[in-house]
C-alpha positions as CSV (number, residue, x, y, z in Angstrom):
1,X,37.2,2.7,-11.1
2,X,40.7,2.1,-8.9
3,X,38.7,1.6,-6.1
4,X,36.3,-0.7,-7.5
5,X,39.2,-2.7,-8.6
6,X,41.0,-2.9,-5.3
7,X,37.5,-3.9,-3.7
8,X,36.8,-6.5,-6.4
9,X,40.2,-8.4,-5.8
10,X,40.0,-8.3,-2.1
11,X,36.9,-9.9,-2.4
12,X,38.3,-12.5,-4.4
13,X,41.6,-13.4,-2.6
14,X,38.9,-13.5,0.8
15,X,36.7,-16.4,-1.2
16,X,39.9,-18.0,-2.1
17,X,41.4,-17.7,1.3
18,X,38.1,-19.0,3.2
19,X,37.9,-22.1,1.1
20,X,41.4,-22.9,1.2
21,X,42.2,-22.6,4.5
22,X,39.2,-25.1,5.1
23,X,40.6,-27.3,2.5
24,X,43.6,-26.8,4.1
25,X,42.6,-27.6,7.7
26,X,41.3,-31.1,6.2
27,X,45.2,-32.4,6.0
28,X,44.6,-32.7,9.6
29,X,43.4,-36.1,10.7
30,X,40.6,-36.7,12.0
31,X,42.2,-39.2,14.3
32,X,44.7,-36.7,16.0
33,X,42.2,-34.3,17.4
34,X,39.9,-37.5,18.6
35,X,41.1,-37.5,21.9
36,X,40.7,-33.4,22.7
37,X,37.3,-33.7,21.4
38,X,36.6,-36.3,23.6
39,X,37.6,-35.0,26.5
40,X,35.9,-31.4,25.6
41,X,32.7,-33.5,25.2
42,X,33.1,-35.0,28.7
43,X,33.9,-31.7,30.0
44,X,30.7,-30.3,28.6
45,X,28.4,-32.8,29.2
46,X,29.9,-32.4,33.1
47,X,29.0,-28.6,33.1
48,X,25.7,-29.3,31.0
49,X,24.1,-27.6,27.9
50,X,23.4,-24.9,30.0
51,X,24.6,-23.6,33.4
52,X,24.2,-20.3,35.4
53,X,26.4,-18.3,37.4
54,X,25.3,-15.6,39.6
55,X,26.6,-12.3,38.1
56,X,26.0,-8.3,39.1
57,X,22.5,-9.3,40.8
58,X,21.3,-12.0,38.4
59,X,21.4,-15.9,36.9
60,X,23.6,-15.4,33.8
61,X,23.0,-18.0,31.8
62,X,25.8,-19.8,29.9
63,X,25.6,-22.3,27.1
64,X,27.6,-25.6,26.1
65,X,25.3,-26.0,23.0
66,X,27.2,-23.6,20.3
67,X,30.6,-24.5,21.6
68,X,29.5,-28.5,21.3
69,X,28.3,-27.8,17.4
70,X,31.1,-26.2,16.8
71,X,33.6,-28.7,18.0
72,X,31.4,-31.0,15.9
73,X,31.4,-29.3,12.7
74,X,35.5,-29.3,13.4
75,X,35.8,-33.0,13.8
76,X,33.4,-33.5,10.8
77,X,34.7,-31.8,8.1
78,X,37.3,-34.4,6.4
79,X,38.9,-34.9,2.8
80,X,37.1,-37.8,1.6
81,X,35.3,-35.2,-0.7
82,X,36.9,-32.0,-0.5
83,X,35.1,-29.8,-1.8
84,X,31.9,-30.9,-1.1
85,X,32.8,-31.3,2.3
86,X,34.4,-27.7,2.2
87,X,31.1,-26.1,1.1
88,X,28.8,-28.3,2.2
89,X,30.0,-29.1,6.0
90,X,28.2,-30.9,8.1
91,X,27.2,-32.2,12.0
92,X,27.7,-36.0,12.7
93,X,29.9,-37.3,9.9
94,X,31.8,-40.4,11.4
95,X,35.5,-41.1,9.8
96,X,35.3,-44.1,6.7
97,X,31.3,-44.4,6.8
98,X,29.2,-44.0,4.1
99,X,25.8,-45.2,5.5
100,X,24.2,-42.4,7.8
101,X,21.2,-40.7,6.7
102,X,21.8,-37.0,5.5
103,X,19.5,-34.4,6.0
104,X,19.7,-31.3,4.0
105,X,20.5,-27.9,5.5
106,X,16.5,-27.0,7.0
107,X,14.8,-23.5,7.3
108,X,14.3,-22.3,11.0
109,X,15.5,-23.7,14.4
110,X,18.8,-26.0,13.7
111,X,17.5,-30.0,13.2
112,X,18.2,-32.4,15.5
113,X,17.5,-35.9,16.4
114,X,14.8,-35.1,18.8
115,X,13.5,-32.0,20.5
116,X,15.6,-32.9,23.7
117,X,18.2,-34.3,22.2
118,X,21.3,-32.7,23.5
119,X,24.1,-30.6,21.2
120,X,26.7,-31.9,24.0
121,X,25.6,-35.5,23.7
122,X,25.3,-35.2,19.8
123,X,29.1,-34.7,20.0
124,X,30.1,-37.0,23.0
125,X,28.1,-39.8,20.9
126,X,30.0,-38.4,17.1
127,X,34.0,-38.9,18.4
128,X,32.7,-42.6,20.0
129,X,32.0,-43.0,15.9
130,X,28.3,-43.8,16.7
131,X,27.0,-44.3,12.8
132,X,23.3,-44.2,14.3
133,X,23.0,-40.4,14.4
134,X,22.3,-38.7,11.4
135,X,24.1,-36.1,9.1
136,X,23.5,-32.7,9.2
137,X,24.3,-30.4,6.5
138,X,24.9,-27.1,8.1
139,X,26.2,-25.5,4.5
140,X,24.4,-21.7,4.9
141,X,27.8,-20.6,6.9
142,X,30.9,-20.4,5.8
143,X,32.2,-21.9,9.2
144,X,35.7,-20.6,9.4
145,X,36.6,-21.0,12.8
146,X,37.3,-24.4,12.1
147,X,40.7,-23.7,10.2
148,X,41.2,-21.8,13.9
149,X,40.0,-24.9,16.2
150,X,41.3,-27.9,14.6
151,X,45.3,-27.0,14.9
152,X,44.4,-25.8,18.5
153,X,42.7,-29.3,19.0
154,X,45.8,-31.1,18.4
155,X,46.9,-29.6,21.5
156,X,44.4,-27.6,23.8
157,X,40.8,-29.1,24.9
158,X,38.0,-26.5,25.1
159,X,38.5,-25.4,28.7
160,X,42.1,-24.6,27.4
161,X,41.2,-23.0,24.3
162,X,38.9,-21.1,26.0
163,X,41.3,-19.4,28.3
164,X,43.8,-18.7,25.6
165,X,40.6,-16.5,23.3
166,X,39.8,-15.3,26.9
167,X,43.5,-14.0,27.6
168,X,44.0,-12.9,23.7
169,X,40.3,-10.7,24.6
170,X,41.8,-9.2,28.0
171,X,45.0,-8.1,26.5
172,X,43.3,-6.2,23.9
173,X,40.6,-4.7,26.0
174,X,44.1,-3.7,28.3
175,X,45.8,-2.3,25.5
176,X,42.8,-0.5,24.4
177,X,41.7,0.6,27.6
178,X,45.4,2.3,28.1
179,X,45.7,4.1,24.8
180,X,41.8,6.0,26.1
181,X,43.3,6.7,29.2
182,X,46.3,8.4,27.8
183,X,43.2,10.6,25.9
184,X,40.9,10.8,29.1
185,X,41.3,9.0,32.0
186,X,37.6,8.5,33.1
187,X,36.5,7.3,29.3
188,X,39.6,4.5,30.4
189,X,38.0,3.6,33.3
190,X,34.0,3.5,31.5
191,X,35.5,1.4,29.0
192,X,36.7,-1.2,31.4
193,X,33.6,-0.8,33.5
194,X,31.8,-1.4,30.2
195,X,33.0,-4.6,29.6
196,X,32.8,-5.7,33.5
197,X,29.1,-5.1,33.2
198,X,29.0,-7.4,30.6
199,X,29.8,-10.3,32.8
200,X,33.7,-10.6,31.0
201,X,34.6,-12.0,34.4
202,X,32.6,-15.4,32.7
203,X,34.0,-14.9,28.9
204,X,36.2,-17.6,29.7
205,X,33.6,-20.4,30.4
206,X,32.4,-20.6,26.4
207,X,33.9,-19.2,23.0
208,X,30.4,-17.9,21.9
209,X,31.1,-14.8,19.9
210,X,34.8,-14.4,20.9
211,X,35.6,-13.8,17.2
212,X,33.7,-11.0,16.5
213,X,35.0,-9.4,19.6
214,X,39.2,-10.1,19.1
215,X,38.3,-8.8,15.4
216,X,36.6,-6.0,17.2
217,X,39.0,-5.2,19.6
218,X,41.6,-5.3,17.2
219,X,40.3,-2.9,14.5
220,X,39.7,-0.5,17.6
221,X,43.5,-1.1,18.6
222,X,44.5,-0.2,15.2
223,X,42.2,2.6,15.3
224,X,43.8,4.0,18.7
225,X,47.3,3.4,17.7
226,X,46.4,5.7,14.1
227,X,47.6,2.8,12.1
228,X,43.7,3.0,11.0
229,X,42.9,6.6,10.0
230,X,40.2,8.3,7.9
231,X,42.5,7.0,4.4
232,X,42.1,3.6,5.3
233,X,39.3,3.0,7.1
234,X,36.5,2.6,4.7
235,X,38.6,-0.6,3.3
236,X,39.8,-2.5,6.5
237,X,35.5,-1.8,7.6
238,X,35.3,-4.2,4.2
239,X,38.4,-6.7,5.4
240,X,36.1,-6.4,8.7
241,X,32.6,-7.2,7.7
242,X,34.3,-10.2,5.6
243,X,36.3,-11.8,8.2
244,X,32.8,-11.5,10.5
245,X,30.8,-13.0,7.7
246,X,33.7,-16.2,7.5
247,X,34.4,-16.8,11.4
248,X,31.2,-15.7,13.3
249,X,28.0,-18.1,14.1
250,X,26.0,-15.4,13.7
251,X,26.3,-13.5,17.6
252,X,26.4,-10.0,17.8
253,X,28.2,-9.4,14.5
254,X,27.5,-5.2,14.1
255,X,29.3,-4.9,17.1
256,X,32.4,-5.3,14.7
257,X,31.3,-2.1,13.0
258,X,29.7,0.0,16.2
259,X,32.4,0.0,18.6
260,X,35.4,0.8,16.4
261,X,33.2,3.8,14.8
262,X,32.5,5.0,18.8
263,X,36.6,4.8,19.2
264,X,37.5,6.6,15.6
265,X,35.1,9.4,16.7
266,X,36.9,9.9,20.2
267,X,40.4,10.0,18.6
268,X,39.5,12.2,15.6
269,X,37.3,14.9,17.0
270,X,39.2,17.2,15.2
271,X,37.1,16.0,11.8
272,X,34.5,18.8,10.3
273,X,30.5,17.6,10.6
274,X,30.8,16.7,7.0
275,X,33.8,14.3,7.2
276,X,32.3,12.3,10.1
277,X,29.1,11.7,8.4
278,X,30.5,10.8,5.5
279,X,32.5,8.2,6.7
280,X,29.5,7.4,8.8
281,X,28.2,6.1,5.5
282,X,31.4,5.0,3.7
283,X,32.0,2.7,6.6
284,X,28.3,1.6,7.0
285,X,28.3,0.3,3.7
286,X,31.7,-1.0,3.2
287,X,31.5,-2.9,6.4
288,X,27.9,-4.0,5.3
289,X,29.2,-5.1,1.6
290,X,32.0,-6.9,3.1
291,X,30.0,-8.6,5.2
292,X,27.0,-9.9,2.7
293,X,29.5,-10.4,-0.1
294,X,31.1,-13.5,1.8
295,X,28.1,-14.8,3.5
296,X,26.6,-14.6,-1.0
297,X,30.1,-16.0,-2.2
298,X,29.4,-19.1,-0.4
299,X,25.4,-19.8,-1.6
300,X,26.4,-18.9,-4.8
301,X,29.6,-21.0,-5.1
302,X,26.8,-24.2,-3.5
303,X,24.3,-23.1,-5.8
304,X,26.9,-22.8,-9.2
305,X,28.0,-26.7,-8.1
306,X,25.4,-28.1,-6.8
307,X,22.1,-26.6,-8.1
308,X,20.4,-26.8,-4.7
309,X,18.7,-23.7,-4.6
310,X,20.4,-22.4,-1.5
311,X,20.3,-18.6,-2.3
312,X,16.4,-19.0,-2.0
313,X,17.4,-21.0,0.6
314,X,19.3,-18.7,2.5
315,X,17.5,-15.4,1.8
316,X,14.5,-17.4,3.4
317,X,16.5,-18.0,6.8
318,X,17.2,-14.5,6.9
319,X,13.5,-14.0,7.1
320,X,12.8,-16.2,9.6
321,X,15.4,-15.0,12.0
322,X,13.7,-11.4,11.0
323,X,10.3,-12.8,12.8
324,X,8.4,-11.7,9.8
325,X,7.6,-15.1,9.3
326,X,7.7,-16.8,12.5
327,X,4.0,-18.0,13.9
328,X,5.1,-18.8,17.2
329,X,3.6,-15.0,18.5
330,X,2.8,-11.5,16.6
331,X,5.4,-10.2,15.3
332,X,4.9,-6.8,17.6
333,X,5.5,-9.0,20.5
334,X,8.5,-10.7,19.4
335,X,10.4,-7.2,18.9
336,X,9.0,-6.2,22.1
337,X,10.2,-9.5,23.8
338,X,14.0,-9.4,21.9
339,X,14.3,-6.0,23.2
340,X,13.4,-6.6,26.6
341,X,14.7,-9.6,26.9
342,X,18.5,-8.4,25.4
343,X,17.9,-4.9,28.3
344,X,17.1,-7.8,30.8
345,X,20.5,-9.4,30.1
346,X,22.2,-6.1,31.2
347,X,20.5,-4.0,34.3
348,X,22.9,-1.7,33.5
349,X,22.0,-0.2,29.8
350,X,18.9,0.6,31.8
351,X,20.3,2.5,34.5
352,X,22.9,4.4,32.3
353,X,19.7,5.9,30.6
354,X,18.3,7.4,33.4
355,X,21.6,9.0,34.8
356,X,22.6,9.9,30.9
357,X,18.5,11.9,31.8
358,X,19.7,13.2,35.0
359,X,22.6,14.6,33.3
360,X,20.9,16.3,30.6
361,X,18.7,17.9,32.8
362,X,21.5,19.0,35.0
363,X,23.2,20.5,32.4
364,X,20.5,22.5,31.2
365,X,19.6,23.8,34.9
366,X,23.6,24.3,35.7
367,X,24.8,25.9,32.7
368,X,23.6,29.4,32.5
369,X,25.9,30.2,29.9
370,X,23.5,28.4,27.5
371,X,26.6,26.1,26.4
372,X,23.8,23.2,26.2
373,X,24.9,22.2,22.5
374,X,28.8,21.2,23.6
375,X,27.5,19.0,26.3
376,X,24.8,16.9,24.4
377,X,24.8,17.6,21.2
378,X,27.5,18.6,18.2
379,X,28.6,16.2,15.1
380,X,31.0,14.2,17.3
381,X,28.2,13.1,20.3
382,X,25.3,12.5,17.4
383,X,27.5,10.1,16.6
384,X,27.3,8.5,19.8
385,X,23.8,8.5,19.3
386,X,23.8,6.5,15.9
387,X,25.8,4.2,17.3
388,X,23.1,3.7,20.0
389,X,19.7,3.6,18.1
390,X,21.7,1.2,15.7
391,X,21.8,-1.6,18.0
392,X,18.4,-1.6,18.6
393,X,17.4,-1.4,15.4
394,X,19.2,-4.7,14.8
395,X,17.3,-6.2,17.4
396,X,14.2,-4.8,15.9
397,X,15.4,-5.8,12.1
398,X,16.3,-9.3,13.6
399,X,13.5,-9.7,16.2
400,X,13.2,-13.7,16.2
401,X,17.0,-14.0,16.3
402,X,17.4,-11.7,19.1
403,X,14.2,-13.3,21.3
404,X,15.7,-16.3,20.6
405,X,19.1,-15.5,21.2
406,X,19.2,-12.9,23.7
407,X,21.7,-15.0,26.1
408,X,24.9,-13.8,23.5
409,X,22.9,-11.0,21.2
410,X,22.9,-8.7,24.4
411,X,26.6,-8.0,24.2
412,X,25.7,-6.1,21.2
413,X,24.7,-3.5,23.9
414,X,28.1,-2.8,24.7
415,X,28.4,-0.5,21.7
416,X,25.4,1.3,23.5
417,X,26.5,1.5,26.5
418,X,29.9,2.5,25.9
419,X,28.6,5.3,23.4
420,X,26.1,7.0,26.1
421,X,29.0,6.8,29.0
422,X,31.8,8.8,26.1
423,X,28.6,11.4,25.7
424,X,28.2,12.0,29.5
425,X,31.8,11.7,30.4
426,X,33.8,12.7,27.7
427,X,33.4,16.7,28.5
428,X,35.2,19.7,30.3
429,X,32.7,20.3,33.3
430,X,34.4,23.0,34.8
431,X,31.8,25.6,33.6
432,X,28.8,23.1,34.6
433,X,31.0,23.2,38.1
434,X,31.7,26.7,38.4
435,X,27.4,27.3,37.6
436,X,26.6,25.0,40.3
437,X,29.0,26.2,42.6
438,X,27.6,30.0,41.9
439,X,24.1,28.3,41.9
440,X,24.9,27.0,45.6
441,X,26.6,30.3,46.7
442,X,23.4,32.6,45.9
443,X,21.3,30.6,47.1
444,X,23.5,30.3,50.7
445,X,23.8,34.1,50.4
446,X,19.7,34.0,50.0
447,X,19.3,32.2,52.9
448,X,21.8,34.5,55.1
449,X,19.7,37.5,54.5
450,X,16.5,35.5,55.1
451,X,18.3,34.6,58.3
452,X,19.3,38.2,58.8
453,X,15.8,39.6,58.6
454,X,14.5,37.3,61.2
């Protein structure tokens, strides 16, 4: 009953922090950030919705479109109305007008004034307080990265902020990165080549999911350093998902939950089979009911005011992005095209695969001792495995989200990736070495005596 106390109140002071530090960000003037957002427009619209760069073989593709909403959403959100304007923020809204057409938050892909009508133009046109555009009501998210962008606005424009979320995400990867290789010096190095794989060399040209990976890199910091431990865990997983359910635009958020659960089970191998899984679930649904409980405080708080039917609302977005309901092509298809699509975005997962096959089979033909078990399998390395059918059954769960989104959703992989280099690598193979080395000798010796004979 403790517990369910201590949850309950968190829960509150994180609705009453996420609207008032929205409400908060509205003291802010419009008119002081107007010149950053102008520039970042121009600096956008220069690059272009979308650009590619040629990374590790291939045209990565990188997007202006999220990082132009969300500078819009930022300029747009104003006191005029506060709480309406907290709950209910919008795209569009031009300072002192009361004319433009609104247009309620819409099921499916987000609305727009035409089909090629540009997210970087939208804004370019917004901060030159064109009152021809429409309003969009974008109310389903909570949106809190704006009390994040709008101080940094009054100084930084995008490329700037960009760089300092990009430097903020390299120091904790380094920090990270350094407490493994205190542990094991080649799960160090996988970890950084983890993250080099997935093109962080170009994390600095948008801010598309850099949320959900400082929050991420951070819990796994904590969890490194033992300031998070198997006592405390299960709650900051809850402070976790809720923080992801507030800042994030809807990326890769389990990443937030995979890749500090593949760090706690390197640094606590010393748990029993029973601990791990317990916490396996603990964390899965503390992390989970952290997560849905802010995304449901903010329909229900709309719905409670407004009577706007945005839970039914809601719940039938979620349904859409599943691809249950989507009649563009078969559902089959769309899992199989969000899969491929998100391996597509990373040779790499793909090749790991195979040589994680080769090693398995090595194993078993090296290791006469019949040690198999330590090398593959055991409570710690399955795991490992979780961890890596779990992001593709996110991809599978959200199929049309993943198709559609594949250009940021395939970072989810790096929980994958990293959890199937830590089963290969983090080992002893001195007995694998010795077998192959005794393996090489007999057969040498065979060959002698063949040679002898003749």
């Amino acid at each position: 009953m403790k517990n369910i106390l201590k949850y309950l109140l968190t829960f509150i002071i994180c609705v009453v922090i996420c609207f008032g530090a929205l409400a908060l960000s509205t003291l802010i003037p419009q008119g002081n950030i107007r010149d950053n957002i102008k520039e970042s427009a121009e600096i956008m619209k220069k690059q272009g919705e979308r650009f590619f760069v040629w990374s590790l073989g291939r045209e990565l593709p990188i997007h202006n479109s999220t990082d132009a909403i969300m500078l819009n959403m930022t300029y747009s959100l104003n006191n005029e109305d506060l709480v309406k304007s907290v709950l209910k923020p919008s795209r569009n809204k031009v300072p002192g007008v009361s004319t433009q057409e609104v247009v309620k938050d819409a099921l499916g892909d987000l609305p727009r004034e035409s089909k090629d009508y540009l997210m970087t133009e939208e804004l370019s046109t917004l901060v030159d307080h064109n009152s021809d555009q429409k309003i969009y009501e974008y109310a389903r998210y909570w949106h809190g990265y704006i009390p994040i962008l709008r101080p940094l606005l009054l100084i930084f424009n995008i490329s700037q902020i960009r760089i300092l979320f990009y430097l903020i995400t390299l120091i904790l990867i380094a920090y990270l990165a350094k407490k493994i290789w205190d542990k094991n010096k080649i799960l160090a190095i996988s970890t950084i080549l983890c993250f080099l794989i997935f093109d962080i060399v170009f994390w600095h040209l948008n801010i598309q999911g850099v949320f959900v990976m400082i929050i991420t890199l951070s819990m796994a910091c904590l969890i490194a350093n033992k300031k998070i431990n198997s006592n405390n865990i299960t709650f900051a997983y809850f402070i976790v998902g809720a923080l992801i359910a507030y800042l994030d635009f809807l990326t890769f958020p389990l990443l937030s939950f995979l890749l500090p659960l593949v760090i706690y089970t390197l640094f606590n191998k010393e748990d029993n089979k029973k601990e791990l899984y317990t916490l396996l679930i603990k964390n899965m649904f503390s992390w989970g009911i952290g997560y849905l409980a802010i995304w449901a405080s903010k329909w229900i708080l709309i719905d409670v005011i407004y009577q706007e039917g945005m839970i039914d609302h809601a719940i039938t977005q979620v349904i859409y992005r599943t691809g249950i309901a989507e009649n563009r092509m078969p559902f089959g298809q769309m899992v199989l095209g969000g899969i491929l699509n998100n391996l597509a975005s990373s040779f790499a997962i793909i090749i790991l695969v195979f040589i994680f096959y080769l090693f398995v089979i090595s194993v078993i033909v090296f290791d006469t001792k019949g040690n198999i078990k330590k090398y593959i399998l055991g409570s710690q390395k399955t795991i490992y495995y979780i961890v890596f059918g779990l992001v593709y059954a996110w991809y599978i769960v959200f199929a049309e989200h993943s198709w559609q989104h594949y250009f940021y959703t395939y970072r989810l992989q790096i929980a994958s990736l990293l959890a199937i280099m830590f089963i290969i690598f983090d080992n002893d193979f001195t007995e694998v070495k010795t077998n192959f080395n005794l393996i090489i000798s007999k057969f040498k010796n065979k060959k002698e005596e063949s040679n002898d004979r003749n």
